[in-house]
C-alpha positions, 0 to 999 in steps of 0.5 A, spaced: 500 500 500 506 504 501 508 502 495 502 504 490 501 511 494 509 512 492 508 511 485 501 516 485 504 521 488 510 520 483 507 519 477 503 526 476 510 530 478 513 525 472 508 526 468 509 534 468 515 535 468 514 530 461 510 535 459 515 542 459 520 537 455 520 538 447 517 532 443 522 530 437 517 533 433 518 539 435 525 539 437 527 537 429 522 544 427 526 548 432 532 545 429 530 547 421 529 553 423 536 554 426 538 552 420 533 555 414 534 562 419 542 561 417 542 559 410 537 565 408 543 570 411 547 566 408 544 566 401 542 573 402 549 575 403 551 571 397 545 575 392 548 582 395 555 580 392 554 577 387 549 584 386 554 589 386 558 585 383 555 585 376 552 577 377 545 579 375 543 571 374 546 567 380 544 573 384 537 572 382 537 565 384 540 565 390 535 571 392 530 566 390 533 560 393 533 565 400 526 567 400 523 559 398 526 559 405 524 565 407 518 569 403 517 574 409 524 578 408 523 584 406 530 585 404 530 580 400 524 581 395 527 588 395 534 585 393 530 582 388 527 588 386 532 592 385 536 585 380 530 584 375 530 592 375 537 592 373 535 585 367 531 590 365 524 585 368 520 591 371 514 587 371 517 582 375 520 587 380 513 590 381 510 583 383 517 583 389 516 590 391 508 590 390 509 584 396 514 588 399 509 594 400 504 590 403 509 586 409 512 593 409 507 598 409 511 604 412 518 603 408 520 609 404 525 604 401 520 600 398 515 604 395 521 608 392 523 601 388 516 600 386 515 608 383 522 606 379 520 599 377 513 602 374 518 608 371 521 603 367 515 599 366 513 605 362 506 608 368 509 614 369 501 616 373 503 609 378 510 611 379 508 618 382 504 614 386 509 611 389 515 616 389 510 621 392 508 616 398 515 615 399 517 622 400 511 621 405 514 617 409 521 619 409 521 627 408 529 627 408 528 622 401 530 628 396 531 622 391 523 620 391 522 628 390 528 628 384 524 622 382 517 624 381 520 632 377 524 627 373 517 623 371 513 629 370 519 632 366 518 626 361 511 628 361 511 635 359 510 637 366 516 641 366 513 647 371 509 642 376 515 639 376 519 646 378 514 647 383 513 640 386 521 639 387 523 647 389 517 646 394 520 640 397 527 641 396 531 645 402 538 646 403 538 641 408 536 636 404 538 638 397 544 635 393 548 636 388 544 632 383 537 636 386 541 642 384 543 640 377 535 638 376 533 644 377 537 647 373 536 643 368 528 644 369 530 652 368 533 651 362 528 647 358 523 653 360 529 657 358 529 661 365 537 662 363 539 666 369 535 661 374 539 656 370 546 659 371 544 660 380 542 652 380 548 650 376 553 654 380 550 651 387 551 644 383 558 646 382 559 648 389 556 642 392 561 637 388 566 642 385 570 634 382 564 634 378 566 637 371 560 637 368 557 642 372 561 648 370 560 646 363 552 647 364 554 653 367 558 656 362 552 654 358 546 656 361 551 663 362 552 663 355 544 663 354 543 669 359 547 672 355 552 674 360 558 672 356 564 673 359 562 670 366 561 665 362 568 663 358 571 665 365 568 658 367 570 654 362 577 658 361 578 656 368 575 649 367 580 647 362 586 650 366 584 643 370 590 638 368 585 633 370 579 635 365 578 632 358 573 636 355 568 633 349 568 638 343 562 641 345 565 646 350 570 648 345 564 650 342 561 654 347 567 657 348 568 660 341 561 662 342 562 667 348 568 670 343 564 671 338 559 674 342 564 678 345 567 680 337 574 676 339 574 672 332 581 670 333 579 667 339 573 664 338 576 661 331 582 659 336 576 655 339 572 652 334 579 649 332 580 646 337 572 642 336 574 640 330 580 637 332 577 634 338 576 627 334 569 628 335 568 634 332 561 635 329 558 638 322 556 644 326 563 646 329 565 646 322 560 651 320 562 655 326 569 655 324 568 657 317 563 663 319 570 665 323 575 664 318 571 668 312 570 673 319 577 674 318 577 673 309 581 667 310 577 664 304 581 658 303 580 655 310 574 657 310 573 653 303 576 648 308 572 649 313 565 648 309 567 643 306 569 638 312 562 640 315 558 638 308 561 631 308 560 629 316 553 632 314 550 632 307 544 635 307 546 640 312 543 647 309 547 651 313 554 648 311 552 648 304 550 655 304 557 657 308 561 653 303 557 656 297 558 663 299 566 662 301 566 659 293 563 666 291 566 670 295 572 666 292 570 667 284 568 659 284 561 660 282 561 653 279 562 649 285 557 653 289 552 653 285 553 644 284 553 644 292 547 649 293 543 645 287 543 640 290 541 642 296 534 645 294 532 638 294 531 637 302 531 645 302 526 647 296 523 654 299 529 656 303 530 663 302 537 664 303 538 658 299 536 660 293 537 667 294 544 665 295 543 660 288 541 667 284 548 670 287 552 664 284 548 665 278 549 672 278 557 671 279 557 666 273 554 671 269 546 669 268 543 675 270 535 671 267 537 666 271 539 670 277 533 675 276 528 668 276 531 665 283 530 673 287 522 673 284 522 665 287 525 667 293 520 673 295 515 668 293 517 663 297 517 669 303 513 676 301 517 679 308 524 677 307 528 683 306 535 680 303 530 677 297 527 683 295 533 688 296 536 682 291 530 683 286 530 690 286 537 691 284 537 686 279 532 689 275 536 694 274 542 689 270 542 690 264 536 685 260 538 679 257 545 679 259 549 673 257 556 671 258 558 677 262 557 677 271 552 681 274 554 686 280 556 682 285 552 683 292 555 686 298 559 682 302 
C-alpha cells in the first residue's frame, strides 16, 4: 500500500515535468529553423555580392533560393527588386516590391523601388504614386522628390515639376544632383539666369564634378552674360585633370564671338574640330570665323569638312557656297547649293544665295528668276527683295558677262 501511494504521488510530478520537455517533433522544427534562419543570411549575403558585383543571374537565384526559405524578408524581395530592375524585368520587380509594400507598409525604401520599377515599366501616373508616398514617409528622401520632377519632366510637366521639387527641396536636404535638376528644369523653360544660380550651387556642392561648370558656362552663355561665362570654362580647362568633349570648345568660341574676339573664338572652334569628335556644326562655326577674318581658303576648308560629316546640312552648304563666291568659284557653289534645294526647296537664303552664284557666273535671267522665287517663297524677307530690286536694274538679257556682285 506504501508502495502504490509512492508511485501516485510520483507519477503526476513525472508526468509534468514530461510535459515542459520538447517532443522530437518539435525539437527537429526548432532545429530547421536554426538552420533555414542561417542559410537565408547566408544566401542573402551571397545575392548582395554577387549584386554589386555585376552577377545579375546567380544573384537572382540565390535571392530566390533565400526567400523559398524565407518569403517574409523584406530585404530580400527588395534585393530582388532592385536585380530584375537592373535585367531590365520591371514587371517582375513590381510583383517583389508590390509584396514588399504590403509586409512593409511604412518603408520609404520600398515604395521608392516600386515608383522606379513602374518608371521603367513605362506608368509614369503609378510611379508618382509611389515616389510621392515615399517622400511621405521619409521627408529627408530628396531622391523620391528628384524622382517624381524627373517623371513629370518626361511628361511635359516641366513647371509642376519646378514647383513640386523647389517646394520640397531645402538646403538641408538638397544635393548636388537636386541642384543640377533644377537647373536643368530652368533651362528647358529657358529661365537662363535661374539656370546659371542652380548650376553654380551644383558646382559648389561637388566642385570634382566637371560637368557642372560646363552647364554653367552654358546656361551663362544663354543669359547672355558672356564673359562670366568663358571665365568658367577658361578656368575649367586650366584643370590638368579635365578632358573636355568638343562641345565646350564650342561654347567657348561662342562667348568670343559674342564678345567680337574672332581670333579667339576661331582659336576655339579649332580646337572642336580637332577634338576627334568634332561635329558638322563646329565646322560651320569655324568657317563663319575664318571668312570673319577673309581667310577664304580655310574657310573653303572649313565648309567643306562640315558638308561631308553632314550632307544635307543647309547651313554648311550655304557657308561653303558663299566662301566659293566670295572666292570667284561660282561653279562649285552653285553644284553644292543645287543640290541642296532638294531637302531645302523654299529656303530663302538658299536660293537667294543660288541667284548670287548665278549672278557671279554671269546669268543675270537666271539670277533675276531665283530673287522673284525667293520673295515668293517669303513676301517679308528683306535680303530677297533688296536682291530683286537691284537686279532689275542689270542690264536685260545679259549673257556671258557677271552681274554686280552683292555686298559682302
Amino acid at each position: 500500500m506504501k508502495k502504490l501511494m509512492i508511485v501516485v504521488t510520483i507519477l503526476p510530478a513525472i508526468f509534468a515535468a514530461g510535459c515542459n520537455q520538447p517532443t522530437i517533433t518539435e525539437s527537429k522544427q526548432e532545429a530547421y529553423k536554426e538552420w533555414a534562419n542561417s542559410r537565408v543570411k547566408i544566401y542573402y549575403s551571397l545575392a548582395q555580392d554577387q549584386y554589386k558585383n555585376g552577377q545579375l543571374a546567380q544573384a537572382r537565384e540565390k535571392a530566390i533560393e533565400a526567400l523559398a526559405l524565407d518569403n517574409t524578408s523584406v530585404p530580400l524581395r527588395l534585393l530582388l527588386g532592385k536585380i530584375y530592375i537592373e535585367e531590365g524585368k520591371f514587371a517582375a520587380a513590381i510583383v517583389e516590391l508590390d509584396v514588399a509594400a504590403k509586409q512593409a507598409p511604412k518603408s520609404s525604401q520600398v515604395f521608392y523601388l516600386l515608383g522606379v520599377a513602374y518608371e521603367k515599366n513605362a506608368q509614369p501616373e503609378q510611379a508618382i504614386t509611389n515616389y510621392n508616398r515615399a517622400f511621405e514617409l521619409d521627408r529627408a528622401n530628396i531622391a523620391a522628390v528628384q524622382a517624381l520632377a524627373e517623371v513629370l519632366v518626361s511628361l511635359g510637366e516641366a513647371p509642376q515639376a519646378q514647383q513640386y521639387l523647389t517646394t520640397h527641396m531645402n538646403r538641408t536636404n538638397a544635393t548636388a544632383g537636386t541642384y543640377e535638376l533644377a537647373g536643368r528644369i530652368a533651362m528647358i523653360l529657358k529661365q537662363y539666369p535661374k539656370a546659371s544660380e542652380y548650376f553654380q550651387q551644383a558646382c559648389d556642392a561637388d566642385m570634382r564634378n566637371h560637368r557642372y561648370p560646363e552647364m554653367l558656362a552654358r546656361s551663362l552663355l544663354l543669359a547672355r552674360k558672356y564673359r562670366q561665362a568663358a571665365d568658367v570654362l577658361e578656368s575649367a580647362l586650366a584643370k590638368k585633370d579635365y578632358k573636355p568633349a568638343s562641345g565646350v570648345y564650342v561654347i567657348l568660341g561662342d562667348c568670343y564671338m559674342a564678345l567680337r574676339k574672332i581670333e579667339r573664338a576661331t582659336r576655339a572652334y579649332r580646337r572642336a574640330c580637332q577634338s576627334g569628335s568634332g561635329e558638322a556644326q563646329s565646322w560651320v562655326k569655324l568657317a563663319r570665323a575664318e571668312l570673319m577674318q577673309r581667310r577664304r581658303t580655310s574657310a573653303i576648308h572649313a565648309a567643306a569638312q562640315a558638308r561631308r560629316l553632314a550632307p544635307t546640312d543647309l547651313e554648311a552648304a550655304l557657308i561653303f557656297a558663299y566662301a566659293m563666291i566670295r572666292d570667284d568659284q561660282a561653279n562649285p557653289a552653285i553644284l553644292a547649293l543645287e543640290d541642296a534645294r532638294a531637302a531645302h526647296a523654299d529656303d530663302p537664303m538658299l536660293i537667294c544665295l543660288l541667284g548670287e552664284a548665278y549672278a557671279a557666273k554671269g546669268q543675270a535671267d537666271r539670277a533675276r528668276e531665283l530673287f522673284a522665287q525667293a520673295v515668293q517663297a517669303s513676301p517679308r524677307d528683306e535680303l530677297a527683295r533688296k536682291l530683286l530690286h537691284r537686279s532689275n536694274d542689270w542690264t536685260p538679257g545679259l549673257s556671258g558677262q557677271k552681274a554686280p556682285r552683292q555686298a559682302e
